[in-house]
C-alpha positions in Angstrom: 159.4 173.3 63.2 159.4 172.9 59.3 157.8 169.4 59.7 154.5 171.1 60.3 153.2 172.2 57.0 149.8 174.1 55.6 148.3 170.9 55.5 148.4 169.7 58.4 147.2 172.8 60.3 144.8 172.4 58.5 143.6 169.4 60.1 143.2 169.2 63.1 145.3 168.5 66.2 144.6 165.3 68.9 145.5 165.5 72.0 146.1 161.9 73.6 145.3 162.1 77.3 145.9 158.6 79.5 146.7 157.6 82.9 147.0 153.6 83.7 144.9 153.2 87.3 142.7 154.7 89.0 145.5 155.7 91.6 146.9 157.6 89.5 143.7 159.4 88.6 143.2 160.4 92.5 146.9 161.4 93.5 149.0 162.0 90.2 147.0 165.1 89.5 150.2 166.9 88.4 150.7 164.6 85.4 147.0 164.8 84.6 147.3 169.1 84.3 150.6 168.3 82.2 148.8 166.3 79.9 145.6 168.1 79.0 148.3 171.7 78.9 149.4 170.1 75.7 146.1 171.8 73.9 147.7 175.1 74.8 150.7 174.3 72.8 148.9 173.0 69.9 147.5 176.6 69.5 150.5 178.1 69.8 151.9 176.0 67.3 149.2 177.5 65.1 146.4 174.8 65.7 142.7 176.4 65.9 140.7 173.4 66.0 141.9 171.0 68.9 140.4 168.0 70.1 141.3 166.1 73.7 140.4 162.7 73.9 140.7 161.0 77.6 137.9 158.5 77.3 141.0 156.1 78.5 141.8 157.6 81.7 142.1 155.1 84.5 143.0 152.2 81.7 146.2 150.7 81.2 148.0 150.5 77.5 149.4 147.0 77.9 147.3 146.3 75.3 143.4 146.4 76.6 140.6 147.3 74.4 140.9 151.2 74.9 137.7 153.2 73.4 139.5 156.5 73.3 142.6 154.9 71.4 140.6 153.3 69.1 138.9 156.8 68.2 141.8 158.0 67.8 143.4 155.4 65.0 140.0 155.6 63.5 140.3 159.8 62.9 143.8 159.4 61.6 142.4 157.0 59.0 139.3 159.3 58.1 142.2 162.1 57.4 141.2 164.5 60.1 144.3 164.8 62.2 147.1 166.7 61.5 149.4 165.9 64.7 148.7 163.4 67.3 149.8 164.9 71.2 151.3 163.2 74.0 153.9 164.1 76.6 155.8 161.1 75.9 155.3 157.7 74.1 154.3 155.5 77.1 150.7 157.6 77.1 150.1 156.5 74.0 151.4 152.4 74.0 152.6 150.3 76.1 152.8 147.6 73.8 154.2 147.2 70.3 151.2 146.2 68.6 149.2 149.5 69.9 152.7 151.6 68.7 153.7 150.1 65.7 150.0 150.6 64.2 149.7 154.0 65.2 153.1 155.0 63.5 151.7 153.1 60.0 148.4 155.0 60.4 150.3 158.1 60.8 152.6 157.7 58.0 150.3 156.7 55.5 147.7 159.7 55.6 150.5 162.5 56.9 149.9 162.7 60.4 153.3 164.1 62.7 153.7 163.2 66.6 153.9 165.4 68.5 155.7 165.3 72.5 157.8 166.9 75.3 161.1 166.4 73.2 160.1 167.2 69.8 158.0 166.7 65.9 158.1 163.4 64.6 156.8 162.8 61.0 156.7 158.6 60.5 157.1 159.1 56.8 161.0 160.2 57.6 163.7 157.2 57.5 164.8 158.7 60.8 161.9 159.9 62.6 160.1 156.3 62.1 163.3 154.9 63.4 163.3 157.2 66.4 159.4 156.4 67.2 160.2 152.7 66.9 162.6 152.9 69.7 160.7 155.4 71.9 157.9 152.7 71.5 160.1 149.7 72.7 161.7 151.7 75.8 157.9 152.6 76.5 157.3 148.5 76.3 160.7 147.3 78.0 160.4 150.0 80.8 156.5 148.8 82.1 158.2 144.9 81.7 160.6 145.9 84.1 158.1 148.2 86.6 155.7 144.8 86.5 159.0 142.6 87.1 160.0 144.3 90.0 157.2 145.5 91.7 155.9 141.5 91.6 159.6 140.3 92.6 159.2 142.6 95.5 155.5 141.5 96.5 156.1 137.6 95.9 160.0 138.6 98.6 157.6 139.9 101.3 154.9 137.4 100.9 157.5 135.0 101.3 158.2 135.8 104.8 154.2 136.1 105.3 154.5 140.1 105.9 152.4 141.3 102.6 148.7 142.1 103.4 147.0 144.2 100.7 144.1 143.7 102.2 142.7 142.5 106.0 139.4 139.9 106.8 137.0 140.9 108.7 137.5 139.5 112.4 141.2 140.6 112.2 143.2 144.2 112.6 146.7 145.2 111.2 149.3 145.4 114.2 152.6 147.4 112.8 153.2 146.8 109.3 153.2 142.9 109.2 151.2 141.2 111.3 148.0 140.6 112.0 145.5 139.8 115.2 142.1 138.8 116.3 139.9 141.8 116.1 139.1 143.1 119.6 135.3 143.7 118.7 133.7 140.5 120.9 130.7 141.1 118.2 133.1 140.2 115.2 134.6 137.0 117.3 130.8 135.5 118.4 129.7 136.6 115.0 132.4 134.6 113.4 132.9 131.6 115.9 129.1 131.3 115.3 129.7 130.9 111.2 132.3 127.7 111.9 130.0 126.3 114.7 126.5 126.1 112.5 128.8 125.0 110.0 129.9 121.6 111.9 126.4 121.4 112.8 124.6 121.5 108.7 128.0 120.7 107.1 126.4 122.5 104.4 127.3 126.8 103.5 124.0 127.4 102.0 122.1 125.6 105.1 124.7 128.6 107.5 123.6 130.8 104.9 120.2 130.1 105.5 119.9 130.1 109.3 121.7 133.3 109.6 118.9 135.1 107.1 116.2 133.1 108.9 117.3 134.0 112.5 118.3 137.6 111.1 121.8 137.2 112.3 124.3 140.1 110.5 127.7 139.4 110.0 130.7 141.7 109.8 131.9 142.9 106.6 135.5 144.9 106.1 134.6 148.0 104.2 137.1 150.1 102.4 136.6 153.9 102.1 138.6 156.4 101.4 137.5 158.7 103.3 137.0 156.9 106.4 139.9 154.0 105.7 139.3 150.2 106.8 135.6 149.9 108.7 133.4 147.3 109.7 130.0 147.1 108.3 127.2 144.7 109.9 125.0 142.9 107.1 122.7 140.3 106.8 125.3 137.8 105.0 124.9 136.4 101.2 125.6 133.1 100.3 129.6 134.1 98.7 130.3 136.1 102.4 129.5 133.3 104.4 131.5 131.0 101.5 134.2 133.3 102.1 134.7 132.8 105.6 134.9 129.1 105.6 137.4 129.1 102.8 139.7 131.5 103.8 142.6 129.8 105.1 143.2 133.0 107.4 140.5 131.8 110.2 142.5 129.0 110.5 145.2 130.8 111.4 147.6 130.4 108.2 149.0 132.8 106.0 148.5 132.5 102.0 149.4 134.1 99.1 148.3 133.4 95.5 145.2 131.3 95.9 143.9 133.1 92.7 145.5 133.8 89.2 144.7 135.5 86.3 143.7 133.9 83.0 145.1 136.2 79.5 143.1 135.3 76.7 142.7 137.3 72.8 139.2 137.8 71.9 138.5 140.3 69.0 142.2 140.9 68.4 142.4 142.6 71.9 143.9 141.1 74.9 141.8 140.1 78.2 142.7 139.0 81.5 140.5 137.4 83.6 141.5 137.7 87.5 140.4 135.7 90.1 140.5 132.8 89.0 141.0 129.6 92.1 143.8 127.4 92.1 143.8 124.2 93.9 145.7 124.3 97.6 149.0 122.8 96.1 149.3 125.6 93.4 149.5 128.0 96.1 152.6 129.9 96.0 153.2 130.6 99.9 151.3 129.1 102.6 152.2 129.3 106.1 150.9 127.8 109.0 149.8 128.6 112.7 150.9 132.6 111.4 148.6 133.8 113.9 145.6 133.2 116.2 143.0 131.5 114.0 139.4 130.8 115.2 139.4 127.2 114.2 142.4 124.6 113.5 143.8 123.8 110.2 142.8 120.6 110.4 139.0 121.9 110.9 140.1 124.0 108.3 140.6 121.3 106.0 137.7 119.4 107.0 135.6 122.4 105.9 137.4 122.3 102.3 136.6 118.6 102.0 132.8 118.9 102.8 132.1 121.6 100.7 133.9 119.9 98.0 131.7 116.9 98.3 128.5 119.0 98.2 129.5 120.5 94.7 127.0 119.3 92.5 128.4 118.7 88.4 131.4 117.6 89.4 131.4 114.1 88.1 131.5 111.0 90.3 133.9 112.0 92.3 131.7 113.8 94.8 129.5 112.7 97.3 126.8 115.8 96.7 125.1 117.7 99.1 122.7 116.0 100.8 118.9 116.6 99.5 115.0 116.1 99.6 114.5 112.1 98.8 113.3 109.0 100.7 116.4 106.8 99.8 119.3 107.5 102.0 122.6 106.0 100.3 122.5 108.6 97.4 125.8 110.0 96.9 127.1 107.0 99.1 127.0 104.3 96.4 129.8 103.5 93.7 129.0 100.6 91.2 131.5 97.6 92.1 131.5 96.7 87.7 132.7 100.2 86.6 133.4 102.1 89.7 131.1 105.1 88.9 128.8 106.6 91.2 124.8 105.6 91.2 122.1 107.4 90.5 118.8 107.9 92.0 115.8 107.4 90.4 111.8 107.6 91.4 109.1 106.2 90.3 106.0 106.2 91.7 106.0 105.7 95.5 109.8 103.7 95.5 113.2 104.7 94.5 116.0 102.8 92.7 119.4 102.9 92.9 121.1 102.5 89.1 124.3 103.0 87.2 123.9 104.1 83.9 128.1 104.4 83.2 127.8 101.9 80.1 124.9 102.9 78.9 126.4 106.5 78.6 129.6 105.4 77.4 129.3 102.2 75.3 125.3 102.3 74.2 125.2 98.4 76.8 122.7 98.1 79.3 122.8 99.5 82.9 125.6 98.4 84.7 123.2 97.3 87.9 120.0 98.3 89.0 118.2 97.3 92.4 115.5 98.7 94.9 116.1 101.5 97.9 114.3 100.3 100.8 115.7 96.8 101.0 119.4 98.4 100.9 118.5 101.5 103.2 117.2 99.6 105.7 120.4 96.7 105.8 122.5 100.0 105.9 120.9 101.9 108.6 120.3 98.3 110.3 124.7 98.0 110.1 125.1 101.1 110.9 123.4 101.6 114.0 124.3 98.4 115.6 128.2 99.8 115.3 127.0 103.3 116.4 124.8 101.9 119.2 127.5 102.8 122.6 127.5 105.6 121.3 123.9 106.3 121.8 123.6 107.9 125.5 126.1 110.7 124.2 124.5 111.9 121.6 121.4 112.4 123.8 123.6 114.3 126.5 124.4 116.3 123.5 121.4 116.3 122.2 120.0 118.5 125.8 122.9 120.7 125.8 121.8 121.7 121.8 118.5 122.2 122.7 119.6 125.5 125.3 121.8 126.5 122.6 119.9 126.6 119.7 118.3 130.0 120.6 121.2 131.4 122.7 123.4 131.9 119.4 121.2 134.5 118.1 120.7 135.8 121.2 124.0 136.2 122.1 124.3 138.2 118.8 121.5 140.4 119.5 123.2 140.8 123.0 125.9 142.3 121.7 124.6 144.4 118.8 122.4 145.8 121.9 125.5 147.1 124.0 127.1 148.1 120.6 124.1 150.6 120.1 123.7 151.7 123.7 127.7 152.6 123.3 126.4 154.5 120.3 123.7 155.9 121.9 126.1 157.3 125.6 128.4 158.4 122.4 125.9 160.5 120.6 124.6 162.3 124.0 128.0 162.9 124.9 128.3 165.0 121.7 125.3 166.7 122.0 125.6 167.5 125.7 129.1 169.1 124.7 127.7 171.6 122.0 126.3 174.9 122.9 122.5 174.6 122.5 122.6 177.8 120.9 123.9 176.7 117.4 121.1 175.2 116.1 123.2 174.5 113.2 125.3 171.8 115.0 122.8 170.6 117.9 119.9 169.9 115.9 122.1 167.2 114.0 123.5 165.6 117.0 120.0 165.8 118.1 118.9 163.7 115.2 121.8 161.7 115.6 121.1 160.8 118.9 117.2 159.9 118.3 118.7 157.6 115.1 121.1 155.7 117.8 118.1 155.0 120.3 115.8 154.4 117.7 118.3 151.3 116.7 118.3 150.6 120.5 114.4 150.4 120.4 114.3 148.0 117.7 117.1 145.7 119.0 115.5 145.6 122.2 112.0 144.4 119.6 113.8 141.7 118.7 115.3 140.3 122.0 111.8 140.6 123.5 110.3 138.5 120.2 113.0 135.9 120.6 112.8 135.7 124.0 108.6 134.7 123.2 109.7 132.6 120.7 112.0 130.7 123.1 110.9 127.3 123.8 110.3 125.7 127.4 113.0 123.9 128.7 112.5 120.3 128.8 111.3 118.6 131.5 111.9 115.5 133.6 109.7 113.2 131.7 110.9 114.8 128.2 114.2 114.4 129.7 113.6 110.8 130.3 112.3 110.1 127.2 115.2 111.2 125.2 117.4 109.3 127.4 115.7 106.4 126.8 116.0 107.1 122.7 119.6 107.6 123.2 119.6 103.9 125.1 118.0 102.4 121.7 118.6 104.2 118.4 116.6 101.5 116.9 113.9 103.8 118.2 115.0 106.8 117.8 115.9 106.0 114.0 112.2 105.1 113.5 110.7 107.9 115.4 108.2 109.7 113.5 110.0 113.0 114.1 113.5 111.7 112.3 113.5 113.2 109.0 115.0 111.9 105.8 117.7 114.2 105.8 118.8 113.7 109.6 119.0 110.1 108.9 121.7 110.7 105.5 123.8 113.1 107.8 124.0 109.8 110.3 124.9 107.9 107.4 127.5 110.3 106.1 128.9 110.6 109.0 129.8 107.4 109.5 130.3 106.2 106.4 132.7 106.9 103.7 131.4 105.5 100.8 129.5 101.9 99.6 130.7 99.9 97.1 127.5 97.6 95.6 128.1 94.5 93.0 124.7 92.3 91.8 126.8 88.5 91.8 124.3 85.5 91.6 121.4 87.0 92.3 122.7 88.8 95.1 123.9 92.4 96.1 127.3 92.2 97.5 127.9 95.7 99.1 131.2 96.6 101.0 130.8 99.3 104.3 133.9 102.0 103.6 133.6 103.8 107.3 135.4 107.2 107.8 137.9 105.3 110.3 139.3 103.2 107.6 137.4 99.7 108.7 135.1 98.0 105.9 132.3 95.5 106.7 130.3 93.4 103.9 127.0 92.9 103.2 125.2 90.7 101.5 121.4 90.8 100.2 119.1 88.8 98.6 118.3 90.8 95.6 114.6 90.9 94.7 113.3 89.2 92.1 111.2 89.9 89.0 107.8 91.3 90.2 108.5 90.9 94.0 108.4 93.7 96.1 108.0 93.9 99.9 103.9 94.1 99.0 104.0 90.4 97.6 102.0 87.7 98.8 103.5 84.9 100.3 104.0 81.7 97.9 102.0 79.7 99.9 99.1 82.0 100.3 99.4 82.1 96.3 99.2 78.0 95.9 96.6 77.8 98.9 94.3 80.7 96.7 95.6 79.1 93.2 94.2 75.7 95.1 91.0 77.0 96.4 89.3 79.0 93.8 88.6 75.5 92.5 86.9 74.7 95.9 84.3 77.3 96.6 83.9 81.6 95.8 85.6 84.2 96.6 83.4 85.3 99.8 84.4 81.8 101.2 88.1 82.1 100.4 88.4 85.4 101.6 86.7 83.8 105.1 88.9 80.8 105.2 92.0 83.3 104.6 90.8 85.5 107.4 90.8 82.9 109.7 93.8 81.1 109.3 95.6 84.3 109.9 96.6 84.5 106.1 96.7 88.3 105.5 97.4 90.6 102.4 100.6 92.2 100.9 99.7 95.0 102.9 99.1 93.0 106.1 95.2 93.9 105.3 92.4 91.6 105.5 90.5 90.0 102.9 87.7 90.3 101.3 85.8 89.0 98.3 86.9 91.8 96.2 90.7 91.4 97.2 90.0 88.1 96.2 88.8 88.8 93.2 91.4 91.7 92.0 94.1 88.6 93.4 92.8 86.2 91.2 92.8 88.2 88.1 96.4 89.9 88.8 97.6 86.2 88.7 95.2 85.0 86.4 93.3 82.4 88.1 90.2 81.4 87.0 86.7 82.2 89.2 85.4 79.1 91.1 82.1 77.4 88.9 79.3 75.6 89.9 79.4 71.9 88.7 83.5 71.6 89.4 83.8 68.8 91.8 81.1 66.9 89.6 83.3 67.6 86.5 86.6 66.5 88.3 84.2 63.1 89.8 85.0 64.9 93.5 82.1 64.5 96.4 82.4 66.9 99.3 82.5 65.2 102.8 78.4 65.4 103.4 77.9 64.1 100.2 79.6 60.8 101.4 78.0 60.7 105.1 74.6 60.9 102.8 75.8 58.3 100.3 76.9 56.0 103.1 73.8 56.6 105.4 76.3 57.8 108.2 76.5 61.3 109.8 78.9 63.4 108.7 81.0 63.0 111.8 81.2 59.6 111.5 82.0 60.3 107.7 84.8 62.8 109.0 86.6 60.2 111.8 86.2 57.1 108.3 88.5 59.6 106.5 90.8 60.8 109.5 91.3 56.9 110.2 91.9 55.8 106.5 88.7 54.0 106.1 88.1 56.3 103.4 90.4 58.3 101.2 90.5 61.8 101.2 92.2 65.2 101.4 92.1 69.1 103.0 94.4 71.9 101.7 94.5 73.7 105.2 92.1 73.7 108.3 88.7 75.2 108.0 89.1 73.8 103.5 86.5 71.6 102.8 87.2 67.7 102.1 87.8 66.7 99.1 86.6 62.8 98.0 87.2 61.3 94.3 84.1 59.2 93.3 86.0 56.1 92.9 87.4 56.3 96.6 83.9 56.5 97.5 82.9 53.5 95.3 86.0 51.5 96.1 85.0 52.0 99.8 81.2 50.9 98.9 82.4 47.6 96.9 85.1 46.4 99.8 81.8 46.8 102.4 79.6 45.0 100.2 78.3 41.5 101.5 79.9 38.5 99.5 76.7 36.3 100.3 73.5 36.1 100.3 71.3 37.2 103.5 68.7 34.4 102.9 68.6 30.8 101.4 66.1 31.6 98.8 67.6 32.0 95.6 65.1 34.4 94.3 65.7 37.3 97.2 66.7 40.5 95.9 69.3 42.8 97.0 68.4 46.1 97.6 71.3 49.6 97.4 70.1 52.6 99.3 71.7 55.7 97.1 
């Protein structure tokens, strides 16, 4: 003991206290006692001030920021300890960086280790060479406890026998192997996940139905005291996630799905677990292990649906389908640069655009074209392929409409004879007590009133559900939907078909669009989920047109007759040769009017006709001293020139028609032999 000096008694003594896991911390309690009865020997060794730091019990010393180590280096430095205390190296390194720093600390200010085996003083030749050894056993000997105890995990996994941990819906039968949990509550409740999941293809859509309809799902809950149990909750959004990616339901067994990530941030080392790897970075995976509630191929499907609805994760995914009027978003892939379009609205329309080279090379969109002509060539394609199948989706569609309600009812069902089982359970108890002991009875007693009180409420909810229930349908409802299932056509355009129901038609049978803008077309390409492609072509709109437009030849028949008469006669003549609006409205002289000045046609003015030397047609009967009938059958025969834009226009007559038609009737002699009689025009 002559390594301990004056000096350093008169500092004061450390005592290093560790343990690695929290295992450790509930059954090694033996090497926990060992550790902190190294104060005692500090005392004896003629320490009076000791001080035990175990701020780092339950934390490995790989090399993880450790508060209570980091205490410790930091009183060494100040000079305040004399001796450092641990029962061997490994509690107070496991790594050489933690080691070899503490053994420079210690030799620089004076500061001995002290353990089981003896007093080391770093500023000895010999002792620093002893430490440095001790520290690289420590090192070497948790490398090799790692190695093997992983070795041994990844050799049982192998042969699908290694479950640290069992799903809900399943129970552990022997030591390696696992079945369906024989709870019918856990199956329906889980069966129920996967089926509302075909239905919305969609987790957060599950997610939301279960918290609407107030459906709990089971939950495995770990307790030490009461070991594996099953908990009933009203799910969150990463339990239901859980379920339909867990290859287990599917009957497989797999091992390392998740890894862990070591980074160095602030000099100290940290390891992020948890972290996904894709399905072919899965070191074991074995199929049809056990019973599964769906298929691996449903299984897979799942994967691939959810991966589409990702949202951020480039062009590469479809998306989840979401509020909008256009229905071929996350559908369409540019033909020119192959990445996926956008949707854009403004105002009452969309647009579908790709904005690749603008993003990428500062160039102009790659294409850019309206929704509704698009959507309704697609919907037009698709239901015309999807049309036999039409009268079975209707069956279906009656055999959904019993079910809808029966799911949560079925649940409620069960969680009813689950609490009246509770309920004979907690009366059996009581009745078995001597009603004496007051002690005991009156908590069965309120264990008993808890149980039928969840009975009571259960039986609340059936009742509201049951109200809530709605009539079956009847024979002429029945009939109807029939008859919708005969012509999709209709049932497409029924005003009950929401956006959203019409993109799940879409995406389920089709796979993707590819759209090109060639000569003033859009060339668009049909992918369908069986492999097949169709083409389609459309006639892309041009500048200014829209589905609102007027006709061309309305536009030259107004352009025409706003030099004719006013705008409260065009807007009659328009009316009544059936000549309607963009809109399929009417006209009036105010439609007129806004239509003349959107195109920029002048207002009709008084004096025209006279200004172009035109006569209207009862100007020429008056001019010709005939009626205007007679007038009218001159012009329909040729005897006089002259034109009408439409029915129901008025004539149009040039003045030197008129006077052409006045000089070949003139008389070429004269009516009397006297030289000196006049002749006389009539105007």
């Amino acid at each position: 003991m002559t390594k301990i000096t004056a000096d350093h008694l008169v500092r004061g003594a450390f005592v290093y206290i560790r343990q690695s896991t929290a295992d450790q911390l509930l059954h090694n309690l033996e090497s926990r006692r060992r550790q902190y009865g190294l104060a005692d020997r500090a005392r004896q060794l003629g320490w009076t001030t000791v001080e035990v730091i175990d701020d780092d019990l339950g934390r490995s010393g790989g090399g993880i920021n450790r508060p209570g180590f980091e205490r410790l280096l930091a009183a060494i430095c100040e000079g305040r300890v004399g001796a450092v205390f641990a029962i061997e190296a490994s509690r107070l390194a496991r790594n050489g960086r933690d080691w070899h720093t503490l053994i420079e600390f210690c030799g620089l200010v004076g500061t001995v280790i002290i353990d089981e085996d003896g007093v080391y003083d770093p500023r000895h030749p010999n002792d620093r060479l002893l430490l440095g050894m001790k520290g690289t056993m420590s090192e070497l000997e948790l490398s090799l406890f790692r190695q093997r105890s992983q070795e041994a995990l990844k050799q049982k996994a192998r042969r699908g026998a290694l479950f640290l941990s069992v799903a809900a819906g399943y129970v552990r039968t022997g030591r390696d192997r696992i079945e369906k949990d024989p709870d019918q509550r856990v199956q329906e409740a889980l069966r129920l996940v996967f089926a509302k999941f075909a239905e919305f293809h969609s987790a957060r859509q599950v997610h939301v139905w279960l918290r609407d309809e107030g459906i709990a799902l089971p939950v495995a809950s770990h307790r030490a005291a009461e070991g594996r149990s099953i908990a009933w909750k009203l799910p969150l959004y990463n339990t239901v996630h859980n379920i339909l990616t867990n290859p287990v339901y599917a009957g497989a067994y797999a091992f390392g799905r998740t890894m862990s990530k070591v980074s160095v941030e602030d000099g100290r080392k940290r390891i992020k677990r948890g972290l996904r790897r894709p399905q072919s970075e899965w070191e074991v995976l074995l199929k049809d292990q056990h019973e599964g509630y769906i298929t691996w191929s449903e299984f897979e499907r799942n994967q691939h649906l959810i991966a589409n609805n990702a949202t951020g994760k480039g062009s590469a995914v479809t998306g989840a389908v979401r509020r909008g009027e256009l229905l071929l978003a996350g559908l369409l892939r540019c033909g020119h640069c192959g990445r996926k379009l956008y949707v854009g609205y403004g105002g009452k329309a969309g647009r579908y655009y790709c904005q690749g080279a603008l993003v990428n090379h500062g160039t102009a969109r790659c294409i850019s074209f309206g929704g509704l002509r698009a959507d309704a060539a697609v919907g037009t394609e698709v239901l015309r392929v999807l049309k036999p199948l039409g009268i079975d989706a209707a069956v279906k569609a009656l055999a959904a409409q019993t079910s809808e309600t029966s799911a949560a009812q079925r649940q409620l069902d069960l969680a009813l004879q689950e609490a009246h089982f509770a309920v004979a359970q907690a009366r059996r108890q009581y009745d078995a007590v001597d009603p004496a002991n007051r002690l005991v009875a009156s908590e069965l007693e309120r264990r008993w009133n808890e149980a039928l009180q969840v009975v009571h409420r259960l039986q609340g909810e059936i009742a509201a559900l049951e109200a809530k229930k709605p009539a079956p349908l009847g024979e002429e409802e029945r009939q109807h939907l029939m008859r919708l299932g005969a012509d999709l056509e209709l049932a497409w355009s029924h005003p009950a078909v929401t956006a959203e129901t019409r993109k799940r038609i879409l995406r389920t049978a089709l796979h993707e669009i590819i759209a090109r803008i060639e000569g003033g077309f859009i060339q668009m390409v049909l992918h369908w989920q069986g492999g097949d492609h169709t083409p389609l072509q459309l006639k892309i709109n041009g500048a200014g047109k829209h589905r609102w437009t007027v006709p061309e030849d309305t536009l030259s028949l107004i352009r025409e007759l706003a030099r004719l008469m006013p705008d409260q006669q065009i807007a009659r003549l328009l009316n009544r040769a059936g000549k309607p609006t963009g809109r399929g409205n009417g006209w009036t002289k105010t439609r007129v009017c806004s239509f003349r000045s959107h195109h920029g046609i002048a207002v009709y003015r008084d004096g025209e006709w006279a200004e172009r030397g035109e006569v209207t047609l009862e100007a020429v009967a008056k001019s010709i001293d005939v009626s205007v009938m007679t007038a009218l059958r001159m012009i329909r025969h040729g005897i006089i020139k002259g034109r009408q834009l439409c029915r129901g226009a008025p004539w149009v007559i040039k003045a030197e028609d008129l006077t052409a038609y006045r000089e070949q009737r003139a008389p070429r002699h004269s009516l009397t032999s006297n030289s000196a009689q006049q002749s006389l025009q009539f105007q």
